[in-house]
Every structure is written in structure tokens, then in C-alpha cells.
C-alpha positions as CSV (number, residue, x, y, z in Angstrom):
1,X,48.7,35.0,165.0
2,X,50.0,34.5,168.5
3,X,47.5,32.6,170.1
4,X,48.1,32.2,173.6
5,X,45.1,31.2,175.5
6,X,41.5,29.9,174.9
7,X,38.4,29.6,176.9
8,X,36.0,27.0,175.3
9,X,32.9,28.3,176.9
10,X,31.3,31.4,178.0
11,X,28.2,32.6,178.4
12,X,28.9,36.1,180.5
13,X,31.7,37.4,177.8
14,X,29.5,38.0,174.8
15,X,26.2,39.6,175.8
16,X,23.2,37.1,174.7
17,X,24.9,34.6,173.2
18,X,27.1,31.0,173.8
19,X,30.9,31.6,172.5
20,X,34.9,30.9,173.3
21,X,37.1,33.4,173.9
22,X,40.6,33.4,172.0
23,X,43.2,35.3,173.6
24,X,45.6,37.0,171.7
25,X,49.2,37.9,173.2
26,X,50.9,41.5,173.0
27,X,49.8,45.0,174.0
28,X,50.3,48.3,173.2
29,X,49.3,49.8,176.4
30,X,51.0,49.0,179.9
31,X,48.4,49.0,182.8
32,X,49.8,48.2,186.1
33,X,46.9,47.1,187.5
34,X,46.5,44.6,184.1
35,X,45.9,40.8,185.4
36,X,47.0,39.6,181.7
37,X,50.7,40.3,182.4
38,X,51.0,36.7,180.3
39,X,49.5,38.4,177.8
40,X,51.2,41.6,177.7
41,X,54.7,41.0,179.0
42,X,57.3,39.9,176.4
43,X,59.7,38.0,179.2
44,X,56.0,36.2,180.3
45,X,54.6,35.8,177.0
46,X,57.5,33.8,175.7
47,X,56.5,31.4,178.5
48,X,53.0,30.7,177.5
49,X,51.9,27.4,175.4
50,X,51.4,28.9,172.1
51,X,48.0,27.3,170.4
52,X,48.5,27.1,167.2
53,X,46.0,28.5,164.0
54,X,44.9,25.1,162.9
55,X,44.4,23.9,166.4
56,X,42.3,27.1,166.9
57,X,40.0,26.5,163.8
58,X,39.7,22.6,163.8
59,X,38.2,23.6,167.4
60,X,36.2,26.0,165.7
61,X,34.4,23.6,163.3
62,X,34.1,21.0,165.6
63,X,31.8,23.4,168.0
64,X,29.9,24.7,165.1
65,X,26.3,24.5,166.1
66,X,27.2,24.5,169.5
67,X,29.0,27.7,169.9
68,X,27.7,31.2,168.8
69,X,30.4,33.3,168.5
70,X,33.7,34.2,169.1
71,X,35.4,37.2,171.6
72,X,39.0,37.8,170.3
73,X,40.6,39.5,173.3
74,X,44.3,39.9,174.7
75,X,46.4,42.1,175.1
76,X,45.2,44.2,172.5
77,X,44.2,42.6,169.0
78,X,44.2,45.1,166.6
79,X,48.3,45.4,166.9
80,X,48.2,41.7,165.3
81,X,48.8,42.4,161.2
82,X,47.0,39.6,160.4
83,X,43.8,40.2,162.1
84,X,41.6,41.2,159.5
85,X,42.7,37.7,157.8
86,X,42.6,35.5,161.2
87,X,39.0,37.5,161.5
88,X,37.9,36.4,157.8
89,X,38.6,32.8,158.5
90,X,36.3,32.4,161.2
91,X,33.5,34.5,159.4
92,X,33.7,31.9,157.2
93,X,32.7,29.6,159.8
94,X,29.6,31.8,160.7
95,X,30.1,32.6,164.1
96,X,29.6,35.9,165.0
97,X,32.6,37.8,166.6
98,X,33.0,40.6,169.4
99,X,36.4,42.4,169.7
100,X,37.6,43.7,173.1
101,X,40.0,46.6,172.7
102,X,41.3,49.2,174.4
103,X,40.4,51.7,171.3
104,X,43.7,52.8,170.5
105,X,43.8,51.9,166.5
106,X,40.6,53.6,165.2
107,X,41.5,52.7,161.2
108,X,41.7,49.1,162.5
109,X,38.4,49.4,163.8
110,X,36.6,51.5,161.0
111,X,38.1,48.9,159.1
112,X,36.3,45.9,160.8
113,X,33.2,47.2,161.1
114,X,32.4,48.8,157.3
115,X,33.4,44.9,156.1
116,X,31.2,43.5,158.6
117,X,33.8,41.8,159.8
118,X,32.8,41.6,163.6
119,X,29.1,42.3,165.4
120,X,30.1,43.6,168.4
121,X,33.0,45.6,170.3
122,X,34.3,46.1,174.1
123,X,35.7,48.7,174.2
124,X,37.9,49.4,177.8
125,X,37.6,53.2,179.2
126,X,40.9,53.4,181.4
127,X,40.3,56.8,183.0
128,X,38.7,60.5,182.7
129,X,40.4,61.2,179.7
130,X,42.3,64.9,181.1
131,X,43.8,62.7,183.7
132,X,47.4,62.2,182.9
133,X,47.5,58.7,183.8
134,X,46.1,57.5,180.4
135,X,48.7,59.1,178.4
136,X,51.1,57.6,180.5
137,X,49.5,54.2,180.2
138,X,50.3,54.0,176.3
139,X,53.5,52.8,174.6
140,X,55.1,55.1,172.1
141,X,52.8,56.2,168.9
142,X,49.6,55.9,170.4
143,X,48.2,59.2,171.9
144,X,44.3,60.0,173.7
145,X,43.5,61.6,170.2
146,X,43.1,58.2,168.7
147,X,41.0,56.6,172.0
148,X,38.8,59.6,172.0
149,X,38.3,59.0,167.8
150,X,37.3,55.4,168.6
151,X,34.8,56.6,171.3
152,X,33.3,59.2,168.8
153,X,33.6,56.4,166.1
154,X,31.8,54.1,168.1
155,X,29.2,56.4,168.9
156,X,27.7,56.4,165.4
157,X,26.1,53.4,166.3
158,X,27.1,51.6,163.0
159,X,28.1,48.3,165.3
160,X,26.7,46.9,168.5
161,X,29.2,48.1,171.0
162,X,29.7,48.7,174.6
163,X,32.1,50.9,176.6
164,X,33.2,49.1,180.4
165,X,35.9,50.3,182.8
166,X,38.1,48.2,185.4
167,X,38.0,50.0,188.8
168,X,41.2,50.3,190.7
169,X,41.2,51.6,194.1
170,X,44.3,54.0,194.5
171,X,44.0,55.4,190.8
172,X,40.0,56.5,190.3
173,X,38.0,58.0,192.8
174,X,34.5,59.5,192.3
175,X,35.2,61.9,190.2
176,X,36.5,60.8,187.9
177,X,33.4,58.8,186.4
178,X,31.7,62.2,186.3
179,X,34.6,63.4,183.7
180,X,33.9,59.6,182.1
181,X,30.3,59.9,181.8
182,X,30.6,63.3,179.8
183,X,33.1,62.1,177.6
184,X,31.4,59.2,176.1
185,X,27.7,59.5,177.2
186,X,25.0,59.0,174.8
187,X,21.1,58.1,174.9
188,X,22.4,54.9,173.0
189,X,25.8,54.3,175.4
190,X,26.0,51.3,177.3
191,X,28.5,51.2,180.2
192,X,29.8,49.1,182.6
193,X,32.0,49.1,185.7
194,X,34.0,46.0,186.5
195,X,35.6,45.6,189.6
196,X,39.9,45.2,189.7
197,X,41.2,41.8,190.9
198,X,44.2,41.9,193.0
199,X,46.4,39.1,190.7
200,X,49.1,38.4,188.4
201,X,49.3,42.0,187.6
202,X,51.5,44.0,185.7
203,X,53.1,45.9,189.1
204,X,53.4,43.5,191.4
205,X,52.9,45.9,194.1
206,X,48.8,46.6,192.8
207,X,48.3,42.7,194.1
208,X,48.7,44.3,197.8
209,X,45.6,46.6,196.7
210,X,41.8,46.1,198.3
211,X,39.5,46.3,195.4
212,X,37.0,48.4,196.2
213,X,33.5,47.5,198.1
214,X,30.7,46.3,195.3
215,X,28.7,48.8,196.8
216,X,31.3,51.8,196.3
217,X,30.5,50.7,192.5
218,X,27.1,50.6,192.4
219,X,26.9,54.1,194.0
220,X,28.7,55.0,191.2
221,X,27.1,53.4,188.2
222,X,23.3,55.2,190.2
223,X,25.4,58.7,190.3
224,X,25.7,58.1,186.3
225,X,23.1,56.3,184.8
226,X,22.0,59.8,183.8
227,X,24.4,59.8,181.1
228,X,23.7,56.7,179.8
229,X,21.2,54.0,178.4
230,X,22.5,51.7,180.7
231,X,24.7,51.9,183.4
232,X,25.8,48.4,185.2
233,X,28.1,47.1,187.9
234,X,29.7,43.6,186.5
């Protein structure tokens, strides 16, 4: 497991509770606007100080009783092999665990979830889902069928879960969180708009973008609640 980053402490990252967050590198999916490029980008991730395994879970057990849980984040974790294993191990330690991932390897996910494996899932929304962009945004063998079956998956309400979009100015515009809200609205769907930050990104030429106003974004998440249980601006 390539672990290249960890957070010791959050309390915003996993909703209701104390945890770390581990951040595991490589990605199937290549976002300009992404502000992990040390995460994503082979050339970059080659450069980052690698934490190793036992590192990782010595930390783990000395923070027992102090931390909660766990997010496993990237990149995008369910490419790692060895994830159900890595996940395991700090089961064992009885933390609970919430997975951020963009959604794009639903048997990974089933997987997870019918062996209680993790308690709660992030899962990002890149764009209205007939917009070409999102197609365009995956590497090879990934295609929108297998987003929209971890939407629909998720939707069963078998696992605590959220759904959460990052909003770039120059690629969304009104509309197309209208097109979102009908894709993977529910009376039990929680969603949340986060606003883009202008660094380390994957196209150097998105740091030159103005994220949009906090207000355009709540305007948006009012226009939408509708479709939703709960509808937030982070």
C-alpha cells in the first residue's frame, strides 16, 4: 500500500466523529482542476515521502482511544489490490473507517460494504452525468456506467454515505446541478458542494481560476435542496 500522506487529526473529514486521514497515492481519473496532483501524478508521486505500513499502524494503536476512525482517501483507493487487506487490519483495531471515492469500482465497493468492512463513504459527483466532460475525465476501462451503478448502489441505503461535488468555475454552471440533483436525488441523499481551490492542480493553468463567490454556492445548494435530505455548502 502506497501511503503517501497522513493527517493525524480531523474533526471536519468524517462527519461526527475524531479521526486521521491516510492518503493513498494513484488515480484512475485525471481532473484538471484536482489539487492532489502529488497524489495522482506518477512523475510527482515518485517524489513524495512514502509512509510506510508499520509506521501507519504503530500510529494507529498508539491513538487508540483517542481517535475514532479512519478516512482512507487519495487519489482513488479502491485501485490499491490490497485494500480490502490494508482495510481489515485496521478493523482490527476498532476504528471505524469512511472511504472517499470517486465511485468508479462499484464491485470494490459492494465488496466493502456486505463485509462491513467500512461505516461510511464519500463519494465525489464530478459533473451532470450527459456532460461529456466526465467521460473524458476517466483513464482507460472505467466508463459513466460504473459511476452511475455506485450512485444507484449507494442509494440502497445499506451504508452511511454521502454524495459532495468540488465547484469549478469555467466547467459547471447552474445547470448543471439541476441535471445533478435528478441523477442522484433521494429523500435519504445527502449532498454537498465544496468550493475549488486555485493550487497545486493537475493543469497548471486552473491555478489562474477565481473560485466562485460562497454565495454563487449557496444559491445553488437553496435551488436544490428539493431533491435532497440535505443539501450543504462546505
Amino acid at each position: 500500500m502506497l501511503i503517501a500522506g497522513l493527517q493525524k487529526t480531523t474533526l471536519i473529514d468524517y462527519p461526527g466523529k475524531i479521526a486521521c486521514v491516510v492518503f493513498l497515492a494513484g488515480c484512475n481519473f485525471r481532473c484538471p482542476w484536482c489539487y492532489s496532483s502529488e497524489l495522482v501524478l506518477p512523475l510527482k508521486i515518485v517524489k513524495q515521502p512514502i509512509i510506510s505500513e508499520q509506521e501507519f499502524f504503530n500510529f494507529l494503536r498508539e491513538r487508540q482511544g483517542l481517535l475514532e476512525g479512519v478516512v482512507i482517501c487519495g487519489g482513488e483507493p479502491t485501485i490499491n489490490k490490497g485494500l480490502l487487506q490494508f482495510i481489515e487490519k485496521i478493523k482490527h483495531l476498532r476504528y471505524s473507517i469512511k472511504l472517499d471515492t470517486n465511485g468508479s469500482n462499484p464491485k470494490i465497493l459492494k465488496d466493502l460494504v456486505s463485509t462491513k468492512l467500512i461505516d461510511y463513504v464519500a463519494m465525489d459527483i464530478k459533473i451532470a452525468p450527459e456532460n461529456p466532460v466526465y467521460q473524458n475525465l476517466m483513464t482507460e476501462g472505467i466508463t459513466l456506467d460504473n459511476i452511475k451503478e455506485s450512485v444507484e448502489f449507494l442509494k440502497k441505503g445499506n451504508i452511511d454515505w454521502e454524495f459532495r461535488t468540488t465547484v469549478v468555475n469555467t466547467i459547471h454552471k447552474r445547470d448543471d446541478f439541476l441535471k445533478i440533483a435528478r441523477w442522484i436525488g433521494g429523500p435519504n441523499v445527502k449532498y454537498y458542494l465544496q468550493n475549488f481551490r486555485a493550487e497545486k492542480t493537475i493543469d497548471p493553468e486552473f491555478e489562474k481560476i477565481k473560485p466562485f463567490k460562497k454565495e454563487f454556492l449557496e444559491e445553488i445548494a437553496k435551488e436544490v435542496s428539493p431533491y435532497f435530505k440535505i443539501c450543504q455548502v462546505r
